[in-house]
TITI-701875 format. One line per field, with one value per residue (C-alpha): residue number from 0; residue in one letter; y, x, z. Coordinates in nm, 2 decimals, decimal comma. Example, Ala and Ser with C-alpha at 12.3 -4.5 7.8 and 13.67 -1.06 7.14 Angstrom:
resi = c(0:1)
resn = c(A:S)
py = c(-0,45:-0,11)
px = c(1,23:1,37)
pz = c(0,78:0,71)
This chain:
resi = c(0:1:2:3:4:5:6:7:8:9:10:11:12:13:14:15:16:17:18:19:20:21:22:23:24:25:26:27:28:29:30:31:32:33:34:35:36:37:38:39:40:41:42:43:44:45:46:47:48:49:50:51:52:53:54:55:56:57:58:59:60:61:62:63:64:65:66:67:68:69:70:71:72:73:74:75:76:77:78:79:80:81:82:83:84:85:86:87:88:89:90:91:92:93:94:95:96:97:98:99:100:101:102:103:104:105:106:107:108:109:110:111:112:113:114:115:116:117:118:119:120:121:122:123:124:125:126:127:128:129:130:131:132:133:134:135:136:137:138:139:140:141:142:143:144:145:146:147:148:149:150:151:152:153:154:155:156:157:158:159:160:161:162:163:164:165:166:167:168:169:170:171:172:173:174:175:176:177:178:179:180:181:182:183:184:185:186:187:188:189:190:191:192:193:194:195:196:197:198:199:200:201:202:203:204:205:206:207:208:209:210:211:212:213:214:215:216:217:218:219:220:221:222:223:224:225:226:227:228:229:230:231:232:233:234:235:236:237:238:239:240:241:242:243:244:245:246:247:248:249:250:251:252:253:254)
resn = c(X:X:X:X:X:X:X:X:X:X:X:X:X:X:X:X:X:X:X:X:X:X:X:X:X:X:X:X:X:X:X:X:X:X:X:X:X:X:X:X:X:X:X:X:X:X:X:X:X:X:X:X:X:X:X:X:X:X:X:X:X:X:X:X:X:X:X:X:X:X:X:X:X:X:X:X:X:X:X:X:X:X:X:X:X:X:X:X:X:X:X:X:X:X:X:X:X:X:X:X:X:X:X:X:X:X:X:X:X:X:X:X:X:X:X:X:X:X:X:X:X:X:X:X:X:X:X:X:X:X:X:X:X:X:X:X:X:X:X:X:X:X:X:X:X:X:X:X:X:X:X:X:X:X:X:X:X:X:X:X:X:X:X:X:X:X:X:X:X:X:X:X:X:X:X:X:X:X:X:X:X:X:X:X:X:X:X:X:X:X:X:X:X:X:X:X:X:X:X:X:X:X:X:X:X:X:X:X:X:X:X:X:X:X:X:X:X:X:X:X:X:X:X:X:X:X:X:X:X:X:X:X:X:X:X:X:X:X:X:X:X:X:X:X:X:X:X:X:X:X:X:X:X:X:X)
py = c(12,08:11,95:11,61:11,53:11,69:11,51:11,61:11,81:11,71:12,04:11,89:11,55:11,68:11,85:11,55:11,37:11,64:11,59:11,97:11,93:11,91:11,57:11,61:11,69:11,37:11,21:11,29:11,19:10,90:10,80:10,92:10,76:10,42:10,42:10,53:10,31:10,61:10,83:10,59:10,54:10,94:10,99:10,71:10,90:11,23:11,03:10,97:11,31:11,19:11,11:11,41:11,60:11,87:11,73:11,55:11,89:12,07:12,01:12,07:12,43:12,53:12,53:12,70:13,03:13,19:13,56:13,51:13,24:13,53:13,81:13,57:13,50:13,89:13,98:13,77:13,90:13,88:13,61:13,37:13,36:13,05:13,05:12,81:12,60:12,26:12,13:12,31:12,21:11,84:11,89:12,00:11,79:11,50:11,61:11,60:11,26:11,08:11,26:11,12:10,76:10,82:10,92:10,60:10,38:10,54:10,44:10,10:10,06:10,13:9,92:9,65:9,68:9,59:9,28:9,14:9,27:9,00:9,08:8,94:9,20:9,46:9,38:9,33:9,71:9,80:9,62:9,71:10,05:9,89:9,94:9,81:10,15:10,13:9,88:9,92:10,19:10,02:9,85:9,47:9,42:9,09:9,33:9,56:9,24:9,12:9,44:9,43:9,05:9,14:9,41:9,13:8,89:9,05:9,20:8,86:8,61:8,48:8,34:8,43:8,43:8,57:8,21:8,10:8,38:8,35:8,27:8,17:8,45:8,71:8,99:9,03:9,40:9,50:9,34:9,60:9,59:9,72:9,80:9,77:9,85:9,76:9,42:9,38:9,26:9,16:9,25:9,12:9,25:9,10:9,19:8,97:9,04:8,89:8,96:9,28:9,32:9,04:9,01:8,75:8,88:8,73:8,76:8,59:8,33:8,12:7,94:7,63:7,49:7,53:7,35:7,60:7,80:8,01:8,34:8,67:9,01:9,38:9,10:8,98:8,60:8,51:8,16:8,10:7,87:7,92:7,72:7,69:8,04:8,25:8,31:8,35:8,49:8,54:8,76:8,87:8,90:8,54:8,24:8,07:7,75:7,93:8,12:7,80:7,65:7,93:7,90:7,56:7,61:7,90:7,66:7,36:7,59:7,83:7,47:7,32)
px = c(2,35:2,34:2,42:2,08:1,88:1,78:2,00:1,77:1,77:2,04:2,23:2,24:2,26:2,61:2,70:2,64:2,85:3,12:3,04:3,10:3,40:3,50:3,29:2,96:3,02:3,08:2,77:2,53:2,75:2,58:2,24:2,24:2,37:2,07:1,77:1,70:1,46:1,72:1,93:1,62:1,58:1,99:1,93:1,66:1,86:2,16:1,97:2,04:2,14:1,76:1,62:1,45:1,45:1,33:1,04:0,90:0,97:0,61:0,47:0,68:0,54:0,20:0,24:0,11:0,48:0,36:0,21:0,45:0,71:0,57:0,51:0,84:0,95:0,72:0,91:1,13:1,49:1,57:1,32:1,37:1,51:1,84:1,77:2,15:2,18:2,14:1,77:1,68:1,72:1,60:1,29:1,26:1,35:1,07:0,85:0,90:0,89:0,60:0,44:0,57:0,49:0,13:0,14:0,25:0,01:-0,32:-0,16:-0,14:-0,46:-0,58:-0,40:-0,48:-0,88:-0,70:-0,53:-0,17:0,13:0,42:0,66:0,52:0,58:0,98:1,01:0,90:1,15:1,39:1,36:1,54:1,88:2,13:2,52:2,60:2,33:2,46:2,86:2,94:2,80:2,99:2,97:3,16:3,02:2,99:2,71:2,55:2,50:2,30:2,11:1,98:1,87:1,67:1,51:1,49:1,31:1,00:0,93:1,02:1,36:1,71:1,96:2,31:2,53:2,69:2,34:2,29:2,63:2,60:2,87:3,08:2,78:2,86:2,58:2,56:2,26:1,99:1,68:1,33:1,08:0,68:0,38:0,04:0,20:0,32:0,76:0,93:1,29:1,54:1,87:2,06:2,34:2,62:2,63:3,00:2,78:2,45:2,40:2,19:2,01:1,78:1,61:1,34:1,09:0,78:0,51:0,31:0,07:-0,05:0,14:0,46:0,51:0,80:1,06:0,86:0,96:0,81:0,95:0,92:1,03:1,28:1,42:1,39:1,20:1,22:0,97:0,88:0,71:0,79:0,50:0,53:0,70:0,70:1,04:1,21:1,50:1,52:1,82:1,89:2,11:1,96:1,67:1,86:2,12:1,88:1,73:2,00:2,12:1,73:1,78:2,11:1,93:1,63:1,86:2,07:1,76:1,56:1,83)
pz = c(10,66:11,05:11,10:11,15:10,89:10,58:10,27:10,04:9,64:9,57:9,82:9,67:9,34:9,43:9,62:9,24:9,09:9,33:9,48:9,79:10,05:10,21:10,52:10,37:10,17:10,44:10,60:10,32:10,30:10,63:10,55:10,28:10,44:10,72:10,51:10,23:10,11:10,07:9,89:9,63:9,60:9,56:9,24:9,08:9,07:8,97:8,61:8,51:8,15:8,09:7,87:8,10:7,93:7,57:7,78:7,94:7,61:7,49:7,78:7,79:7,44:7,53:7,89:7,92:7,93:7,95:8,28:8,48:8,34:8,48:8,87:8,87:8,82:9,08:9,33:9,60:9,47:9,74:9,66:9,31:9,16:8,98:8,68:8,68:8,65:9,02:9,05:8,72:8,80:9,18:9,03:8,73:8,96:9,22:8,93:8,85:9,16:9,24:8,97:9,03:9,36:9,30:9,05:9,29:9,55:9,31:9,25:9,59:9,63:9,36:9,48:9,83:9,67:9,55:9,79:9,68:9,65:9,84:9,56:9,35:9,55:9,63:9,29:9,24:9,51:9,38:9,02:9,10:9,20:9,04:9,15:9,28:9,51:9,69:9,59:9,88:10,14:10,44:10,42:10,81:11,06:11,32:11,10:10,98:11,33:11,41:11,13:11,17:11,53:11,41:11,15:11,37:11,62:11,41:11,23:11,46:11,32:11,46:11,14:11,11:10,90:10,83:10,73:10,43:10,30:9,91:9,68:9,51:9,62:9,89:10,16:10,13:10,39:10,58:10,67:10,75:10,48:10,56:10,35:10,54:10,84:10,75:10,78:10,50:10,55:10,29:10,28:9,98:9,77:9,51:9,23:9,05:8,71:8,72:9,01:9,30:9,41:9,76:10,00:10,10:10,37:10,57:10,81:10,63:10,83:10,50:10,53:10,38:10,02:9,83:9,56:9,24:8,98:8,79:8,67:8,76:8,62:8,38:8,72:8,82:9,15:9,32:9,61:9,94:10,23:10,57:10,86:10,96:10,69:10,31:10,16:9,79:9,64:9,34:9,09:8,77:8,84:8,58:8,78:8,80:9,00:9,22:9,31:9,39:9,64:9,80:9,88:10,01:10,25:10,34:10,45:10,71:10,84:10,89:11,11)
């Protein structure tokens, strides 16, 4: 693997197994640090204890076994698979996203019929975090900084690190999502209690709207909007205690 080439799902899978020498790690350390894609890919191979192999069992009995045998024994030794661990879960993995993914691509299009709510869809995103996707990550002033500018300058912001602060949280990452071309900043959060936890925000020209409340994915989800943007925060955090971090967030931004 180059340094710039995207880790394939063997690759990840050995990094998961802890196959691989200290500077490979070290490069999909980085990859996986600057694509938020990646990171979501590395977290669905990680759940290699689901039963894979039970699920597909059914699906094994009734496949015509005669003829997929006698494909794969006319394939050219090269380019036959050798059934271990790490390609099973590669392909069982590939499998399933691409399912979710083709899920999430008709409920997108569903949605997008429907005008789709943007809480909803961070909520999705966010319903795949887990601590460890956040735990590895470097939390330094000097990374933050960067990552504001590139928030601030797509929607129109001035933040500072001093003004996300949260008490006994860690500000983990600040990055720019997209759904049909509308940015959605996400600026993630280690809760030592209660996990991952983001403020998320985008434009909004409907007006000023004071704090609300509502759940998603078993996640709690406090609201507001200001003239020109729509913010949230979400967690796993009691709602009494997310709200009380929003309004701490909405005093300093507003001054």
């Amino acid at each position: 693997m180059n340094d710039r080439a995207t880790p394939s799902d063997e690759q990840l899978v050995a990094y998961l197994d802890d196959q691989l020498d200290a500077e490979q790690r070290t490069r999909i350390d980085t990859a996986i640090a600057e694509d938020s894609t990646l990171n979501l890919r590395l977290q669905w191979l990680a759940r290699s204890n689901l039963p894979f192999k039970e699920a597909y069992a059914e699906m094994g009995q009734q496949a015509p076994l005669d003829r997929l045998q006698f494909m794969l024994a006319t394939l050219p030794s090269p380019e036959r698979p050798s059934m271990n661990r790490r390609w099973f879960l590669a392909a069982a993995a590939t499998l399933v996203v691409g399912s979710v993914v083709a899920d999430r691509l008709f409920l997108g299009w569903q949605s997008s019929q429907q005008k789709p709510n943007w809480r909803g869809l961070v909520a999705d995103y966010m319903s795949l975090y887990v601590p460890e996707t956040l735990e590895h990550l470097p939390s330094d002033e000097a990374s933050q900084r960067a990552q504001l500018r590139v928030i601030d300058a797509r929607l129109g912001l001035n933040l500072a690190s001093a003004q996300l602060t949260l008490p006994r949280s860690e500000f983990k990452r600040a990055q720019i999502l997209e759904y049909d071309g509308v940015p959605i900043a996400q600026i993630t959060y280690l809760d030592p209690a209660h996990g991952p936890m983001a403020l998320c925000v985008t434009r909004s020209n409907s007006g000023s709207r004071h704090f609300a409340h509502e759940r998603r994915h078993g996640m709690n989800v406090v609201y507001w909007a200001d003239m020109e943007h729509a913010w949230m925060l979400i967690g796993h955090n009691p709602v009494a205690e997310l709200e009380g971090m929003a309004k701490l967030i909405r005093t300093r931004v507003s001054t």
